[in-house]
N, C-alpha and C positions, 0 to 999 in steps of 0.2 A: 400499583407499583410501589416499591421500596424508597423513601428517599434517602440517600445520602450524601452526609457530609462531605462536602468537596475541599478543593483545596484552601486555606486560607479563609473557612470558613463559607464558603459559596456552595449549595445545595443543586442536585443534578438527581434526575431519577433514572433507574435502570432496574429491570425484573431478576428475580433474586435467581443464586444459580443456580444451573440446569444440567442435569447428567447427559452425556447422549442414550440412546437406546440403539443407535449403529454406529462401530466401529471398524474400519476395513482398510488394506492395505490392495490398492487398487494398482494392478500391471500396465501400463501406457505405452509400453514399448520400448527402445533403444535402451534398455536396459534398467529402466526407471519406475522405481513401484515408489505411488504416493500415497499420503493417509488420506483419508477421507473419514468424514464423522455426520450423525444425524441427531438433530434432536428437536426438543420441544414435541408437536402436533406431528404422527405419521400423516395424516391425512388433512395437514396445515394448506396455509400458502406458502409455496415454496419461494425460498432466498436463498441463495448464495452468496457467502463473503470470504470476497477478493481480499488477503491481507498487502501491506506492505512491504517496503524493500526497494526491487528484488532482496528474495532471501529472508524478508523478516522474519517468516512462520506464524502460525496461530494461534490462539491461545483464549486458554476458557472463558475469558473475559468476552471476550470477542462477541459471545453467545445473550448478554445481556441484555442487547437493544432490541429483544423482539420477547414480542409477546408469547409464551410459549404454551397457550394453549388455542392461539391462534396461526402459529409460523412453522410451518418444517425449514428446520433452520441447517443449511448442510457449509458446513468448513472445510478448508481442507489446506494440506502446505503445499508450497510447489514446490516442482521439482526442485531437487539440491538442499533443499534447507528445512530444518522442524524436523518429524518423524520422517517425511521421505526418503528415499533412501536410490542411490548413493548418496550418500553428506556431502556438501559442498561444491557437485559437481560440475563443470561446467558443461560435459557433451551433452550433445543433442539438447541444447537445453536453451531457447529462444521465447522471442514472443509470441511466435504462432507454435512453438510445441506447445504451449499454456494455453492458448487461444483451443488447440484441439483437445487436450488435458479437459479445459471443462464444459466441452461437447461430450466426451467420453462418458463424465462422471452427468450427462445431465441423462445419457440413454441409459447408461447402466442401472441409474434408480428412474428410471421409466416418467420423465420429466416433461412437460411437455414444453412448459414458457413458466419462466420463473424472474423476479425481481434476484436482481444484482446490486448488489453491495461492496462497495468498494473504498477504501481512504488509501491517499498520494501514489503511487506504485500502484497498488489496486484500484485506483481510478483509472490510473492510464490504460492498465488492463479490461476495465469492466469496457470502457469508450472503445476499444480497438473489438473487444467479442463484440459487441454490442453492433458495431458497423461491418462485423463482417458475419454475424446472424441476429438480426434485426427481429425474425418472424421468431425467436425464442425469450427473448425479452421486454416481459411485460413493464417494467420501471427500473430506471436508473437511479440509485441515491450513491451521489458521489460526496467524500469530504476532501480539503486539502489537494486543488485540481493540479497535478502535475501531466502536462501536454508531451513529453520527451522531445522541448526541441532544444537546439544547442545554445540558444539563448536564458534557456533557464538552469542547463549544464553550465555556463557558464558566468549564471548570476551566485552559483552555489560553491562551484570550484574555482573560480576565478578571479575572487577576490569581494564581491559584491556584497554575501552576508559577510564579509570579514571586517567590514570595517564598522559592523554593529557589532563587532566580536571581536576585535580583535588579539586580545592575549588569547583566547582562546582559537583563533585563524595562526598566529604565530605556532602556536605549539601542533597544530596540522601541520604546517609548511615546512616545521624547521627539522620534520621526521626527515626531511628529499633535501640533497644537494642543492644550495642554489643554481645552479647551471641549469637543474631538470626540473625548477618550479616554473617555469612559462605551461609547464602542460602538465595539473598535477595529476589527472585522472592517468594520462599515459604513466608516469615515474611510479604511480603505487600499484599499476597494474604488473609493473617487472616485479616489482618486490610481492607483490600478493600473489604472483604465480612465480616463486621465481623455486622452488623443490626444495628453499630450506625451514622446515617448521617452523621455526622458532621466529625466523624472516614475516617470516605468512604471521603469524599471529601478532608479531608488534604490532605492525604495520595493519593489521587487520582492528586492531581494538584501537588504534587512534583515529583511523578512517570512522568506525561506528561513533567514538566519541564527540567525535565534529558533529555529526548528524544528532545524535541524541542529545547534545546537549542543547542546540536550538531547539529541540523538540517543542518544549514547553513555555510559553509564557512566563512562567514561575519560576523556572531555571535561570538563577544567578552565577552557575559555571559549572563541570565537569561533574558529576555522580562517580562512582565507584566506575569498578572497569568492567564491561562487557564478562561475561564465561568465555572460555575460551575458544570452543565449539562454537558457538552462537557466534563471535563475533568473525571469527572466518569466515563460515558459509554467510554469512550477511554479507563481509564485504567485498567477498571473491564475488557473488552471484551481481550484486549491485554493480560494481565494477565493470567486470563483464558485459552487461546488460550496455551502461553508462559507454564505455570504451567502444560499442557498436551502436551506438544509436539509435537504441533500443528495437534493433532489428527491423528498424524502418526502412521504407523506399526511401523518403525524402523528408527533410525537416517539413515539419508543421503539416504531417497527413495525417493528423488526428483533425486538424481543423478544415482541411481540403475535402476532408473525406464523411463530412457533419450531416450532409442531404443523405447518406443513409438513416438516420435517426430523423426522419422528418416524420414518423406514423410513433416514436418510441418516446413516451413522458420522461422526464428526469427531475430531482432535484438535488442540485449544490450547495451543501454546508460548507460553510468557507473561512477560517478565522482571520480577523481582522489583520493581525499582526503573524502572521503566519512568515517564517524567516525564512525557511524550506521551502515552501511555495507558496511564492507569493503572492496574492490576490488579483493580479492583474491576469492571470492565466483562467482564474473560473470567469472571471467579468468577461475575457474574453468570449470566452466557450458557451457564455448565458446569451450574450448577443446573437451567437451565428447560431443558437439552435433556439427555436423556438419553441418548442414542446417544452423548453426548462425551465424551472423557478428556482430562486439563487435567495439563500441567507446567509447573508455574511453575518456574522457571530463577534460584536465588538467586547475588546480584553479578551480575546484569547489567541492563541498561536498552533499550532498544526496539531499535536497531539490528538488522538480521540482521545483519549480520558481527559480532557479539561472540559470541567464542566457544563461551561455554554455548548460546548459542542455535543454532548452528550446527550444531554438535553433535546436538543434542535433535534440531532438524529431519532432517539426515540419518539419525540412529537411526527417525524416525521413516518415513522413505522406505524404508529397508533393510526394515524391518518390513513395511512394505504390499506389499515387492515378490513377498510368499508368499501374498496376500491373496487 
């Protein structure tokens, strides 16, 4: 492995980068063709990673944590966001069309049981496939555990991380009337669908800024502004998602619904200070499932590229690839 330079000085390893050797724009139906990509080992162990969001997309980076002459490493965006296409979409576009999305992409390259990989959004993902096809998953590696219940909605939009932020929580809030901040997710979801561009996109790059800028540990306040693309489909899809409950029956059936994952290993990289989500939700999730092993990762916050996390998760791919 390559080591590099981390942030501030702090060193993390990850395998240098990797072309894929398949790329393909895969039909799923209602109208929705997603990318899909392969690389590393054709005849690897297979992994799948779940990115973030909703809506985040994937990206080359992504592909570092695994050993690539040991891992068929398959990516892919979901629907509405990244190369997918339609952009931004929100039809037909839920947590069980994703949930069938990557059943689809696991028969079409002829898959049998493959380890999932997933951080925040893409954990909540990997845990809902996961317990709703248990016999295709050989290991869970989750980082940054967000559970989708309305407790951690609203530790996030509710004021909770804002008062570790808050000039930066002021400048979220002060985009919505006071009148419509008691419910911020509902007031940016008018303005994020509301048919005028220009509407959608403010509103859309200060939604991701709030988000991104907790991202990091190392983040002392706002970065530059999202693209403009990018930050719509992130926030319409997130929103969305958010604004439905993540297309749940009932709050907290990711953790109701755990004893499907009683034959399925996992393990949770977790950063200590994680602002986005926060620790109390893997600790939770390590208790009621037993198959899991849990490292919390101290000095860092949610991001994968910070380097303890980085780190942790590649140690923890080396490890699986003797599994």
């Amino acid at each position: 492995m390559n080591k590099i330079s981390g942030q501030k000085g702090a060193a993390h390893y990850l395998y240098p980068p990797i072309d894929p050797f398949d790329q393909r724009m895969l039909d799923v139906g209602d109208g929705h063709r997603i990318y899909v990509e392969q690389c590393g080992r054709p005849d690897g162990i297979p992994v799948i990673v779940l990115h973030g969001g909703p809506g985040g997309g994937c990206s080359p980076s992504m592909r570092r944590y695994f050993d690539p002459s040991v891992y068929r490493i398959v990516l892919f965006d979901q629907r509405g966001c990244g190369r997918s296409r339609p952009h931004a979409s929100v039809e037909a576009n839920t947590t069980w069309h994703l949930v069938a999305d990557i059943e689809r992409i696991r028969q079409s390259l002829g898959v049998e049981q493959w380890i999932v990989f997933g951080g925040s959004w893409g954990a909540t993902l990997a845990l809902i496939y996961g317990e709703t096809h248990p016999d295709r998953v050989r290991h869970l590696v989750l980082r940054g555990v967000f559970l989708m219940t309305a407790a951690e909605l609203d530790w996030f939009y509710g004021g909770g991380a804002g008062k570790f932020w808050p000039e930066v929580w002021k400048r979220f809030t002060d985009m919505i009337p006071e009148d419509e901040q008691g419910n911020l997710v509902e007031a940016y979801h008018r303005r994020l669908f509301s048919g005028d561009i220009m509407q959608e996109t403010r509103h859309a790059r200060a939604w991701a800024s709030w988000e991104n800028t907790l991202a990091s540990i190392e983040n002392d306040g706002p970065g530059g502004e999202s693209p403009a693309e990018y930050a719509r489909a992130f926030a319409r899809l997130e929103n969305h998602y958010f604004i439905n409950a993540g297309f749940l029956e009932r709050d907290g059936q990711i953790l109701q619904n755990i004893g499907r994952l009683r034959d399925v290993p996992g393990t949770i990289v977790q950063g200590r200070y994680d602002m986005i989500c926060p620790p109390a939700a893997a600790w939770t999730l390590h208790r009621a499932w037993p198959g899991s092993q849990m490292v919390m990762v101290p000095r860092a916050g949610h991001a994968l590229s910070e380097p303890g996390i980085s780190r942790a998760l590649v140690q923890t791919m080396d490890h699986l690839r003797g599994s």
